[in-house]
Backbone atoms as SQL, in Angstrom:
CREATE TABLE atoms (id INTEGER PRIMARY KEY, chain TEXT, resi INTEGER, resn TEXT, atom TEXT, x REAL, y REAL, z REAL);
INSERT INTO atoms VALUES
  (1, 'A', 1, 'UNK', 'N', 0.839, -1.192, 0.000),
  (2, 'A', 1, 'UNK', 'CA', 0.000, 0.000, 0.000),
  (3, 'A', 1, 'UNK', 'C', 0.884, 1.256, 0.000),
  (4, 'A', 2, 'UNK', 'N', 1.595, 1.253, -0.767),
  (5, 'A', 2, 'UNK', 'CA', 2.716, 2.725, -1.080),
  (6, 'A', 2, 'UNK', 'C', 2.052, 3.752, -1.521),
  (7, 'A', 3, 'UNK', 'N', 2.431, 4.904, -1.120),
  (8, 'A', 3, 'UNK', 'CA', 1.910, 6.195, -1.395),
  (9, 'A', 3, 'UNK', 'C', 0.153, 6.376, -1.293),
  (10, 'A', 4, 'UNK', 'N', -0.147, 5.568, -0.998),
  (11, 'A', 4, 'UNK', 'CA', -1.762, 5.920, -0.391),
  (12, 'A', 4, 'UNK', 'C', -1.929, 5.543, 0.452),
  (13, 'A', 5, 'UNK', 'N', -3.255, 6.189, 1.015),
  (14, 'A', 5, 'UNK', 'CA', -4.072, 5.694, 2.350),
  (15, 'A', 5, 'UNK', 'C', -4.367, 4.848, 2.453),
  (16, 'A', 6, 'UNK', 'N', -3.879, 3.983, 3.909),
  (17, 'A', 6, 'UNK', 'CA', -4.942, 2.771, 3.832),
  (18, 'A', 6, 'UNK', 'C', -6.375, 2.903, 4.456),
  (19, 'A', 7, 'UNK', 'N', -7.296, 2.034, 3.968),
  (20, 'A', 7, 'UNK', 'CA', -8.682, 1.866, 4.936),
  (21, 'A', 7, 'UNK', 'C', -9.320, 0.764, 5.178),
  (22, 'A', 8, 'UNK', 'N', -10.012, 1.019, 5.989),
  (23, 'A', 8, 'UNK', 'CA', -10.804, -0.504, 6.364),
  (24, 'A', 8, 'UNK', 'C', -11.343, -1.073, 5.446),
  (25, 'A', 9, 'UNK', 'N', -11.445, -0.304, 4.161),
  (26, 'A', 9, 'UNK', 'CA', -11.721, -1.661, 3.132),
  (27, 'A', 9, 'UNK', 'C', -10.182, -2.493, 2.578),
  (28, 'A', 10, 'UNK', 'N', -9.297, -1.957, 2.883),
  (29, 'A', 10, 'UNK', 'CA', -7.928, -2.879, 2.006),
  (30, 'A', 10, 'UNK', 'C', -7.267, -3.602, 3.713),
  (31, 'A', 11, 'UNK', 'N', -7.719, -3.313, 4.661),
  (32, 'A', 11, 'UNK', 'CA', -7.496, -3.917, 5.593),
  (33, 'A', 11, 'UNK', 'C', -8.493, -5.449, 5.644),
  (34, 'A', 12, 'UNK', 'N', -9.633, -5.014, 5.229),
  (35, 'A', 12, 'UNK', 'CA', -10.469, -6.463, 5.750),
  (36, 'A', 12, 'UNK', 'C', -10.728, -6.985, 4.496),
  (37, 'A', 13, 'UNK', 'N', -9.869, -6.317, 2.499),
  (38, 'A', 13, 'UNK', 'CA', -9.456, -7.400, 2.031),
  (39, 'A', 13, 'UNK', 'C', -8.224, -8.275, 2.360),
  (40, 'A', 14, 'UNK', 'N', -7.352, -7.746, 3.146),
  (41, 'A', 14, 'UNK', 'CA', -5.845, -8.558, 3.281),
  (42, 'A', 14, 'UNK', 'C', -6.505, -9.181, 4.395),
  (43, 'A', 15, 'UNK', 'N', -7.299, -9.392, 5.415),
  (44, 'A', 15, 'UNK', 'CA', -7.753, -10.463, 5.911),
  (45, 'A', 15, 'UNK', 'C', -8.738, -11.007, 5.700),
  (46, 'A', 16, 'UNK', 'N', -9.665, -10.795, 4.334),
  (47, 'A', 16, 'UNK', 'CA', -10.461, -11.805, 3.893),
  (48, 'A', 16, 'UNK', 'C', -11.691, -11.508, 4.944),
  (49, 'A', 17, 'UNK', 'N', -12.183, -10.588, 5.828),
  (50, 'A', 17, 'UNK', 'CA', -13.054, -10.428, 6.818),
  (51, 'A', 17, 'UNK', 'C', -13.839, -9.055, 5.872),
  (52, 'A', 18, 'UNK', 'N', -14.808, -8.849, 6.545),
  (53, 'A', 18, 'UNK', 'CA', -15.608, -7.256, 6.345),
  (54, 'A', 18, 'UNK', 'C', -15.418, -6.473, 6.606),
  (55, 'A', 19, 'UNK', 'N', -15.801, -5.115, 5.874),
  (56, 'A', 19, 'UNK', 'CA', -15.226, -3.916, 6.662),
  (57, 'A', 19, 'UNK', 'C', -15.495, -3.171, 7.737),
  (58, 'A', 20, 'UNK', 'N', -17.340, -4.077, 7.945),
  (59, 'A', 20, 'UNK', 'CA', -17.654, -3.729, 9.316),
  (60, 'A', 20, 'UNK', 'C', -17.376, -4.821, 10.785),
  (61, 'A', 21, 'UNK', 'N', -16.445, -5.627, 10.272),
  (62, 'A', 21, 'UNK', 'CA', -15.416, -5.907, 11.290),
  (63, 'A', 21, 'UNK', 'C', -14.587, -5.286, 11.645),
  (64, 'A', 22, 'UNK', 'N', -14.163, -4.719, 10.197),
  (65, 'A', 22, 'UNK', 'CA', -12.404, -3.929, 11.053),
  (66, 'A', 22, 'UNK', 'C', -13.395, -2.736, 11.619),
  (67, 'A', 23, 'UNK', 'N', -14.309, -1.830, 10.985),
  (68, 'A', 23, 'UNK', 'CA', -14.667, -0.912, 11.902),
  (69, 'A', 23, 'UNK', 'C', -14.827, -1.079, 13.119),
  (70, 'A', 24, 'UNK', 'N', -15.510, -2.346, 13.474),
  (71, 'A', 24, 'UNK', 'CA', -16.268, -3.005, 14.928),
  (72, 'A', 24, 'UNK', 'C', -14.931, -3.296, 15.571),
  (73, 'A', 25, 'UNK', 'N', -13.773, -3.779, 14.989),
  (74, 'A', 25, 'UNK', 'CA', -12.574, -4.100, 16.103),
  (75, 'A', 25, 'UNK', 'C', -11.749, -2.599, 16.033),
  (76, 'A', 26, 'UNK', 'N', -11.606, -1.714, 15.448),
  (77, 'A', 26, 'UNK', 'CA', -10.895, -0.801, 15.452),
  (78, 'A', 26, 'UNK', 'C', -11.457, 0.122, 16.611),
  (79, 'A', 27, 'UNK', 'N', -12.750, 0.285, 16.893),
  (80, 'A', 27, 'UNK', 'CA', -13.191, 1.325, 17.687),
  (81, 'A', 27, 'UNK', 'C', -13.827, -0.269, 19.115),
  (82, 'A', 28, 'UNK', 'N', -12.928, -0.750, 19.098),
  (83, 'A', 28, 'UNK', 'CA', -13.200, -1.769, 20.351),
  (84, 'A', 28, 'UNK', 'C', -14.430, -2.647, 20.608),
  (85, 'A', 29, 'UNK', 'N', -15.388, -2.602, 19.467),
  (86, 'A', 29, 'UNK', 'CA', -16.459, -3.146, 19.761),
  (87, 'A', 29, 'UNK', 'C', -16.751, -4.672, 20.426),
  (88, 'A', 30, 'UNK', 'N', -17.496, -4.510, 21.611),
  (89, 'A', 30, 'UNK', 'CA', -17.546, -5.972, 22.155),
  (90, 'A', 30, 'UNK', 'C', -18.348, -7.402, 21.662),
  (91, 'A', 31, 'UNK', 'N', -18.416, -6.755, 20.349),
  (92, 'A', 31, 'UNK', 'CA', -19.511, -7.786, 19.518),
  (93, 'A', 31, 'UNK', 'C', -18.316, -8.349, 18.218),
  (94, 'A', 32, 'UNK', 'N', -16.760, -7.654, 18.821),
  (95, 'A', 32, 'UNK', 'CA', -16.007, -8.709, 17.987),
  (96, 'A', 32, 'UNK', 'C', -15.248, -9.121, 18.994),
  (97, 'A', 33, 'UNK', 'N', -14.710, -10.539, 18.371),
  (98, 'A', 33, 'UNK', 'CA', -13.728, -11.079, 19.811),
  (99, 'A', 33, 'UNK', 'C', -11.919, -10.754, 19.682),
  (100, 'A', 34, 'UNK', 'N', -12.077, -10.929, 20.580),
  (101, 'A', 34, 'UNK', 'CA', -10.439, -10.520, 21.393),
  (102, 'A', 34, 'UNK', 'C', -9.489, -11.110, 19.832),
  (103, 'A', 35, 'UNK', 'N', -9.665, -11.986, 19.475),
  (104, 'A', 35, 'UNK', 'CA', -8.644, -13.009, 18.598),
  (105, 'A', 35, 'UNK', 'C', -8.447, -11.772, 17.466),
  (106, 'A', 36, 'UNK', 'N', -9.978, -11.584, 16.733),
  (107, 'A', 36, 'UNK', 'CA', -10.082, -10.420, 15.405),
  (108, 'A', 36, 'UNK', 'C', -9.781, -9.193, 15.793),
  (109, 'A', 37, 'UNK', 'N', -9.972, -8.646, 16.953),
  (110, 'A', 37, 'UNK', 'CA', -9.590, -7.435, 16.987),
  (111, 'A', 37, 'UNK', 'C', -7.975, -7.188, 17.108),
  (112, 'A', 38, 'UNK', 'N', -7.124, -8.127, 17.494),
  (113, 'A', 38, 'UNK', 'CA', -5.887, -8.510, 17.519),
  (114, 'A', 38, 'UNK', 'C', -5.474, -8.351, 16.049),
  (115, 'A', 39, 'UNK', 'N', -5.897, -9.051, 15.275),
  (116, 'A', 39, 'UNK', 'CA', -5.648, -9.435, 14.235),
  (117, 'A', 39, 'UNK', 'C', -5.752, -8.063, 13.186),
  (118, 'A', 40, 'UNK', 'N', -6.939, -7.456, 13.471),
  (119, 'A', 40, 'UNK', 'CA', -7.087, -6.323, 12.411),
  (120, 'A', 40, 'UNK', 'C', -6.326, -5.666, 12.955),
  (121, 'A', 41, 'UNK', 'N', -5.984, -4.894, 14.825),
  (122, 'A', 41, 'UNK', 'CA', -5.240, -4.282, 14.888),
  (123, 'A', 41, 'UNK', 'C', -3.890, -4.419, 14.041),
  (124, 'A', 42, 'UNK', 'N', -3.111, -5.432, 14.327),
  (125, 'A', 42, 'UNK', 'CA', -1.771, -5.886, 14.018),
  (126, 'A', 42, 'UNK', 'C', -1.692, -4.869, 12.599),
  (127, 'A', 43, 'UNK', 'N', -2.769, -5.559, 11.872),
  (128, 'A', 43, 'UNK', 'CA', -2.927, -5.461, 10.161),
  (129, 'A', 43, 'UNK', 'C', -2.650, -3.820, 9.893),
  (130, 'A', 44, 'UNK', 'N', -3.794, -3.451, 10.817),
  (131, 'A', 44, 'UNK', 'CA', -3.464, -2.019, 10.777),
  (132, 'A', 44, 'UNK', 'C', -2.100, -0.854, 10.540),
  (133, 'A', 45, 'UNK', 'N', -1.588, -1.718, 11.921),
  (134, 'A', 45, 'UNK', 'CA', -0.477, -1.213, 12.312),
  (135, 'A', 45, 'UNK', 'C', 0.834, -1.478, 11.178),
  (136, 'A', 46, 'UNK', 'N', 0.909, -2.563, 10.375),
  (137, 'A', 46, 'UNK', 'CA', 1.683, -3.201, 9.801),
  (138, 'A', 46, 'UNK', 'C', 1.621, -2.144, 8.326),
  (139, 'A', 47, 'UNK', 'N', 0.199, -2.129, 7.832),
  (140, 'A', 47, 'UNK', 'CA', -0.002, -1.207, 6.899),
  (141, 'A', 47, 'UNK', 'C', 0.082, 0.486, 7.059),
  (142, 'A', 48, 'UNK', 'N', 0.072, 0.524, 8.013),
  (143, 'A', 48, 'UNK', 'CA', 0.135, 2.329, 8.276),
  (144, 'A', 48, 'UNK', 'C', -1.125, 2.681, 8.500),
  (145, 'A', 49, 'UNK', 'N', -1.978, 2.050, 9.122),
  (146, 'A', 49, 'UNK', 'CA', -3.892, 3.006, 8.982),
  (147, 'A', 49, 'UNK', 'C', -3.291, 3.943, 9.428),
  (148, 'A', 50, 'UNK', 'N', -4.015, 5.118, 9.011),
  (149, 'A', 50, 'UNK', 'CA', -4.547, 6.284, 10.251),
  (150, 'A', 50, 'UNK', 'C', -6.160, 6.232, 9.996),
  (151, 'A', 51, 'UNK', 'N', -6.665, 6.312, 10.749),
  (152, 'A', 51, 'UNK', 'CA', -7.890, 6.974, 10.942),
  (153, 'A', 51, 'UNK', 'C', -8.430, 8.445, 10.310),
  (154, 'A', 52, 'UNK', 'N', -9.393, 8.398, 9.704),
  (155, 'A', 52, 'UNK', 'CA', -9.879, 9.844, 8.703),
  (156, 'A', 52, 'UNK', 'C', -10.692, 10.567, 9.607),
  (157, 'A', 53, 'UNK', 'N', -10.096, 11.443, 10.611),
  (158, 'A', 53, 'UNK', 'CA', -10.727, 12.301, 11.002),
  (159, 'A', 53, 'UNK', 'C', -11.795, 13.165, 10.525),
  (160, 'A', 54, 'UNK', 'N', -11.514, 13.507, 8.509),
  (161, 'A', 54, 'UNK', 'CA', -12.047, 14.583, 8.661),
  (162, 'A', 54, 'UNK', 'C', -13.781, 13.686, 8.086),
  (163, 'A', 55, 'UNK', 'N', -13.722, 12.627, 7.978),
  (164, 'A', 55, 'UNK', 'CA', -14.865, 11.946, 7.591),
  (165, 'A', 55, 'UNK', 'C', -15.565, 11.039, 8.934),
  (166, 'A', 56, 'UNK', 'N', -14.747, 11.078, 9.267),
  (167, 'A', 56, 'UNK', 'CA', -15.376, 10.851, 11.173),
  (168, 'A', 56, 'UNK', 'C', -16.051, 12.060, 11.041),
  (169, 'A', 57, 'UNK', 'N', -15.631, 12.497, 11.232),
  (170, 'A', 57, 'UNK', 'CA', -16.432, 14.052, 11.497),
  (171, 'A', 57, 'UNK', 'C', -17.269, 14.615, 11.141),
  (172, 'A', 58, 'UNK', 'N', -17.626, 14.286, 9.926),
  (173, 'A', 58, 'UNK', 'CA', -18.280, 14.401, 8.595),
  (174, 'A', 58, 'UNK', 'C', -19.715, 13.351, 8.725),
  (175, 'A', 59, 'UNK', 'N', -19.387, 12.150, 9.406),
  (176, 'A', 59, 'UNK', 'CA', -20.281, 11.202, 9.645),
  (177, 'A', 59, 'UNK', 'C', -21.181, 11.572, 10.936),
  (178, 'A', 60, 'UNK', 'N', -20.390, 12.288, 11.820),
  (179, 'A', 60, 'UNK', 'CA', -21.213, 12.265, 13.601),
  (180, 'A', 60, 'UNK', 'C', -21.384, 14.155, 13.275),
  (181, 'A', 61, 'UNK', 'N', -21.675, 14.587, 12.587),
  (182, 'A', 61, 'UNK', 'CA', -21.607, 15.654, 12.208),
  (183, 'A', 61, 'UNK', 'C', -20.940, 16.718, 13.522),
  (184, 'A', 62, 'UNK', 'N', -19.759, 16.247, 13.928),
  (185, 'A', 62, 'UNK', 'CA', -19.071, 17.426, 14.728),
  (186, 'A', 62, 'UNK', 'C', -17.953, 17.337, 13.808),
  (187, 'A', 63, 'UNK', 'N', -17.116, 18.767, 14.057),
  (188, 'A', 63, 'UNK', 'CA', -16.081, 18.956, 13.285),
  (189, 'A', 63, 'UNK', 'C', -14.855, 18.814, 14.496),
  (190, 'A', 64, 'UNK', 'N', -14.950, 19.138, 16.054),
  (191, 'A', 64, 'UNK', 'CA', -14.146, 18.913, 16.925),
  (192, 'A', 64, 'UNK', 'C', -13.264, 20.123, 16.674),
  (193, 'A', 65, 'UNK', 'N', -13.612, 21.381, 16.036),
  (194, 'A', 65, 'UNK', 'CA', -13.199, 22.530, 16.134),
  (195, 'A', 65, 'UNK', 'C', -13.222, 23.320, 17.026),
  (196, 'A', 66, 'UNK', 'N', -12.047, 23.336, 18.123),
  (197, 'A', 66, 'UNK', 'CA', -12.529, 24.121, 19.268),
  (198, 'A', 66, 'UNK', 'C', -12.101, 25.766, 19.056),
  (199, 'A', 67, 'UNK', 'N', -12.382, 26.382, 18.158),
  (200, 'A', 67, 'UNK', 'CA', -11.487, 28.022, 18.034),
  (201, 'A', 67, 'UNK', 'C', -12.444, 28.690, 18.633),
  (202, 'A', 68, 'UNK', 'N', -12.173, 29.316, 19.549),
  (203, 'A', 68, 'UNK', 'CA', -13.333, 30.318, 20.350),
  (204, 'A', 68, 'UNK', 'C', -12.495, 32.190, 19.731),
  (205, 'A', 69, 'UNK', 'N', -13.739, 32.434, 19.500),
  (206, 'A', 69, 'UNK', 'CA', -13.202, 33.963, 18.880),
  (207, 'A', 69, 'UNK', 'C', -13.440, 34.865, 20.049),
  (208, 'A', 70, 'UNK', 'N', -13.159, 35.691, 20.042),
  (209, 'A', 70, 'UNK', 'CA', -13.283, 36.719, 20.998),
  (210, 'A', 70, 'UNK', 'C', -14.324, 37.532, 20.800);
């Protein structure tokens, strides 16, 4: 995965799982088990995820902009 982003879809094709697994193990969900969330973590880590803030954000509609003006 050179020069691009990775995401939970090229993560849960290199383990053959869904992408709402890796979502469900990435944000700790207790409806995946200890073994997969291991596993996607690792994957993660191995590939470089970061996490897309600005589409997190975009989804729970906060932007997490704290600038207070005067």
């Amino acid at each position: 995965m050179k020069n691009s982003k990775v995401s939970i879809h090229d993560i849960a094709r290199e383990l053959k799982v869904n992408s709402s697994t890796v979502s469900r193990a990435l944000s700790n969900n207790p409806r995946v088990s200890q073994k997969t969330k291991d596993r996607v973590n690792a994957k993660a880590t191995e590939l470089g995820y970061q996490k897309n803030l600005l589409a997190s954000s975009s989804r729970n509609n906060k932007t997490h902009n704290w600038c207070h003006r005067p």
